[in-house]
N, C-alpha and C positions, 0 to 999 in steps of 0.2 A: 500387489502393486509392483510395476517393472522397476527398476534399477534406474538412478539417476546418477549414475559416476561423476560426471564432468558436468556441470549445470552451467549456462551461461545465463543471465538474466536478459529481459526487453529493455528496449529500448523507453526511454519517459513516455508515458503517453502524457498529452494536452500540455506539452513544453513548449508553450505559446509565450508571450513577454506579459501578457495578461496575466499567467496565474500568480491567486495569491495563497495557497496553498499547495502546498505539496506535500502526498500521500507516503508513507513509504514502509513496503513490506521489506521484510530478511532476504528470501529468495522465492521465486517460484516452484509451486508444487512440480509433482510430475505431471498431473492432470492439467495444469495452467501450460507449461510447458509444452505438453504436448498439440494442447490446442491453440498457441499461441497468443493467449488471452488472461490478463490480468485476472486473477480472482474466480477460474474457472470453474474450479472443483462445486458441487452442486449444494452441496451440505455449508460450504462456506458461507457466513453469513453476509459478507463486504455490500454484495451487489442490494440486499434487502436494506440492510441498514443507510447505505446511501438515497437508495429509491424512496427513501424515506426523509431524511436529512435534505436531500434536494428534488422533492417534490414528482419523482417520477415511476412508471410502472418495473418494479424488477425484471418481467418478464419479457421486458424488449431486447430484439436484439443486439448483442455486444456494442456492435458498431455504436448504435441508436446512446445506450449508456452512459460511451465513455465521451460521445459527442454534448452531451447534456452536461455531464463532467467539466468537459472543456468551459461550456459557457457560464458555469457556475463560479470558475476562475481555479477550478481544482489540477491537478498535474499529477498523475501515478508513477512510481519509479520502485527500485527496490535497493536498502544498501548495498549488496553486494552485485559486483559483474558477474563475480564466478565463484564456486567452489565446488568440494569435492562432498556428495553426500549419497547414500543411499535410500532410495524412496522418498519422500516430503519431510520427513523430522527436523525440524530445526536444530535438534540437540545433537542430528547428526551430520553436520555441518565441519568439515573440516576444511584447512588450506582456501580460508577467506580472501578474498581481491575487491576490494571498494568501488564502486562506480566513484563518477567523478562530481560529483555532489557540490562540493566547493566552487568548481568553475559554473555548474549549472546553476549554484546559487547566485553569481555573479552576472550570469548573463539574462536572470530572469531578477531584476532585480525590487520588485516587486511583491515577490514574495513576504509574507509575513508570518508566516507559521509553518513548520512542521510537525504531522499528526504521525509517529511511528505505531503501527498493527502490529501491537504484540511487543512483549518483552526481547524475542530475539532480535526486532530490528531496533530498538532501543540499544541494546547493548552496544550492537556494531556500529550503533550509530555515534554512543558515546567514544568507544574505544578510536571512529576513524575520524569523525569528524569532530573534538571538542570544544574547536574555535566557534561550532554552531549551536552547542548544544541549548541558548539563551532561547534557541528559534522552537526546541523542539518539546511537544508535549507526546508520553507514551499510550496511548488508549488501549484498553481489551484489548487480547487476538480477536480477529473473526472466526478465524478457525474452527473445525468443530473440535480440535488436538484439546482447545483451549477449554475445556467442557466444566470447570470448575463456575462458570458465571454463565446465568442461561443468557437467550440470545437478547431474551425482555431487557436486561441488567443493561449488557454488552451497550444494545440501543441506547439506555438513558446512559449511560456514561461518554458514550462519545456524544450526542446530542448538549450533552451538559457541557463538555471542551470546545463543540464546534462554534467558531465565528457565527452571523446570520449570514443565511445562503439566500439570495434572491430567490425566492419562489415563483416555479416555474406553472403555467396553466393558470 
């Protein structure tokens, strides 16, 4: 796996004034990164376990997903802007920089929950944001890093926290 020295994260995807949910990973992999797409990496569960939560085929393209996303009222983001790590580990994650969460939460204001993927964006989440933490519940990683809870698990545990999602088809 190449080297991700300097990581910047994307931009929100579906940062529309509709959503009422907002997703939120630690940082992007290298493989996400590289392809410029949320939750790219193939082994990652995210894209199944949604397809599933909101009623759509995993196997459509990106676009296709995170537009489905949108109209579900969901919003993808990640705590951090930037940091300094090598290859995808979380744990190796150094010289963190917060996206601006606070002001996005203000201008979408709407929102009613945040879902943090995974322990590591829990933490930064607590550590940057704790005036929000009322909003935020931690689920599973998707991860495959995360391999302690199979993907069956992972599924009913975020299923059990998620709001009801209009169902789509």
């Amino acid at each position: 796996m190449s080297a991700c020295v300097n990581c910047r994260s994307f931009a929100p995807a579906g940062a529309t004034e509709n959503a009422e949910i907002l997703i939120l990973g630690s940082m992007p992999g290298v493989e996400s990164l590289r392809q410029g797409q949320y939750y790219a990496f193939p082994r990652n569960a995210f894209w199944r376990i949604m397809g599933k939560l909101c009623n759509f085929d995993a196997a459509l393209p990106y676009e296709k997903k995170v537009e489905i996303l949108f109209s579900c009222g969901i919003a993808l983001w990640d705590v951090l802007q930037s940091c300094e790590r090598s290859g995808s580990s979380d744990a190796k994650i150094n010289c963190a920089v917060p996206n601006e969460i606070g002001q996005w939460l203000e201008h979408h204001g709407r929102c009613r929950c945040i879902f943090c993927n995974g322990g590591a964006a829990a933490r930064y989440f607590r550590k940057f944001f704790p005036q929000y933490v009322r909003l935020m519940t931690q689920l599973p990683s998707t991860s495959p890093a995360a391999a302690m809870l199979s993907e069956a698990e992972k599924l009913r545990r975020w299923q059990k926290a998620f709001p009801v999602i209009p169902k789509r088809g």
